[in-house]
C-alpha positions as CSV (number, residue, x, y, z in Angstrom):
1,X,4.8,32.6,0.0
2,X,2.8,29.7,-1.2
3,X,1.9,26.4,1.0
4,X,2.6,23.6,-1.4
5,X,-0.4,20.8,-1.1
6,X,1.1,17.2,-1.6
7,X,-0.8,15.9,-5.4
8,X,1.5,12.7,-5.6
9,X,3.8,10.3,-3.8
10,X,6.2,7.9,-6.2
11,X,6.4,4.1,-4.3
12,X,9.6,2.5,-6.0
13,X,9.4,-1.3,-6.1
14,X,11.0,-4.1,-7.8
15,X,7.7,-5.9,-8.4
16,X,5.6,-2.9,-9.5
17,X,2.7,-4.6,-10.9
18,X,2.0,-7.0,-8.1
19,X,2.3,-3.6,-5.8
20,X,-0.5,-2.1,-7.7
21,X,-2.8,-4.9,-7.8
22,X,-2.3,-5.3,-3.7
23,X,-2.7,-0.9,-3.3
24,X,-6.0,-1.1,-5.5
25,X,-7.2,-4.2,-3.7
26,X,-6.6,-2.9,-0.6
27,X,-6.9,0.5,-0.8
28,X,-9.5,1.6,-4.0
29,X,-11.5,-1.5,-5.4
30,X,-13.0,0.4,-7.1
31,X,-10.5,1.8,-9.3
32,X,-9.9,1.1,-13.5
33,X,-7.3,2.5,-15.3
34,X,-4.0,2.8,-15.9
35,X,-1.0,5.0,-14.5
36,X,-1.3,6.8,-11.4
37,X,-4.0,5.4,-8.6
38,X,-6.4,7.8,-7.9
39,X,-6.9,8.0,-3.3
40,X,-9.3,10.5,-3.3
41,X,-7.6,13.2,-5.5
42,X,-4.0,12.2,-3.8
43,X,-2.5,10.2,-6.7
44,X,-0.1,7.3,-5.7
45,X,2.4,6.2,-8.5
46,X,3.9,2.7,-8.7
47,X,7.6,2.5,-10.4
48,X,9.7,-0.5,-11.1
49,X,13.1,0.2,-10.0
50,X,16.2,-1.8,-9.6
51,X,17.9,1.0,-7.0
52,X,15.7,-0.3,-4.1
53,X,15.6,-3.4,-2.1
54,X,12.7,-6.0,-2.0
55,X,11.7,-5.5,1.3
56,X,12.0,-2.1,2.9
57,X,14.3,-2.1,6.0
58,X,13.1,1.2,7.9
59,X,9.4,1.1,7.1
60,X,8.7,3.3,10.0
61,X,10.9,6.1,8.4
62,X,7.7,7.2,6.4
63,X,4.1,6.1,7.1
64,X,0.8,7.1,4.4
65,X,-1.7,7.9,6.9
66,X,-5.3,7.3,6.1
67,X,-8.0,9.6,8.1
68,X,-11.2,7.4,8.1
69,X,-14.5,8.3,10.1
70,X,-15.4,4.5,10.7
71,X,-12.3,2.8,11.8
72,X,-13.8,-0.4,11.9
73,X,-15.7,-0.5,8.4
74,X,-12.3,0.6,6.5
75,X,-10.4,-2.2,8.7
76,X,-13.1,-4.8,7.6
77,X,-12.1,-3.7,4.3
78,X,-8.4,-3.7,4.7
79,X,-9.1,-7.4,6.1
80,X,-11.5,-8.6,3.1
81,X,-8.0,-7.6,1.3
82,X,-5.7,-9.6,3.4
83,X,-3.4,-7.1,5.1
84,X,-0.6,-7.7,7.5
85,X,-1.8,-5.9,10.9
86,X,1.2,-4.5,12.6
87,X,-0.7,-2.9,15.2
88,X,-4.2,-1.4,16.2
89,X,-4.1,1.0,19.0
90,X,-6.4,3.1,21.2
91,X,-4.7,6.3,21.7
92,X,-5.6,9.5,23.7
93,X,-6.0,11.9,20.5
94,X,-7.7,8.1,18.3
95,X,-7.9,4.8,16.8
96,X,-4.6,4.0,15.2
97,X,-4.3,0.6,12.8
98,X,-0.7,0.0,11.6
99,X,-0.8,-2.2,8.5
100,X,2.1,-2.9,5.5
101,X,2.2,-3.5,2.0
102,X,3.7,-6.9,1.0
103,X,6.8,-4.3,0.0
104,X,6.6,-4.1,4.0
105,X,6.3,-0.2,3.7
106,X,3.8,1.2,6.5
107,X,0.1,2.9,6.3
108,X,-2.3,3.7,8.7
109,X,-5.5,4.1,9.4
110,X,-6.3,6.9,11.9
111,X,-9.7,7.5,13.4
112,X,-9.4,10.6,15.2
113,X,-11.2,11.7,18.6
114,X,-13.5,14.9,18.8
115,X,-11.5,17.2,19.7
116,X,-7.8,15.8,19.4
């Protein structure tokens, strides 16, 4: 049997291009192009879709989690950007930073502790 390895994820929205603009603002400045946004070799795909509300109502239902060594330099980044902070925690196993895209779908930021 083979272990699949996630390449993509498909983000519907009914404002795609002001989605895209906020995810490479936010996430990959440095990013040109068209089509699918390039996060390190995981590519995330922005469709305009009329099956999908606004605003997401479960955002905690699935969360793109970020693994960063300096928790602090990619949240001074994520702030430079203007994200909405839902919450920054210290955990036992790491540094956890809650954020959401103006779609109000969740990400985080996880700095990890040796170890966890």
């Amino acid at each position: 049997m083979t272990t699949l390895k996630p390449a993509s994820m498909l983000l519907g929205t009914t404002r795609p291009a002001e989605l895209r603009a906020w995810y490479i603002k936010a996430l990959a400045p440095t990013f040109t192009g068209e089509g699918a946004i390039d996060l390190g070799g995981f590519l995330l795909v922005i469709d305009g879709r009329d099956d999908v509300q606004s605003m997401n109502s479960e955002p905690v239902r699935s969360i793109i989690n970020f693994h960063v060594d300096d928790f602090d330099a990619v949240a001074a980044q994520l702030n430079a950007a203007g994200v909405e902070w839902i919450a920054v925690e210290d955990r036992e196993k790491g540094r956890f930073g809650t954020f959401a895209d103006p779609d109000g779908n969740y990400l985080q930021i996880i700095s990890w502790r040796k170890g966890a």
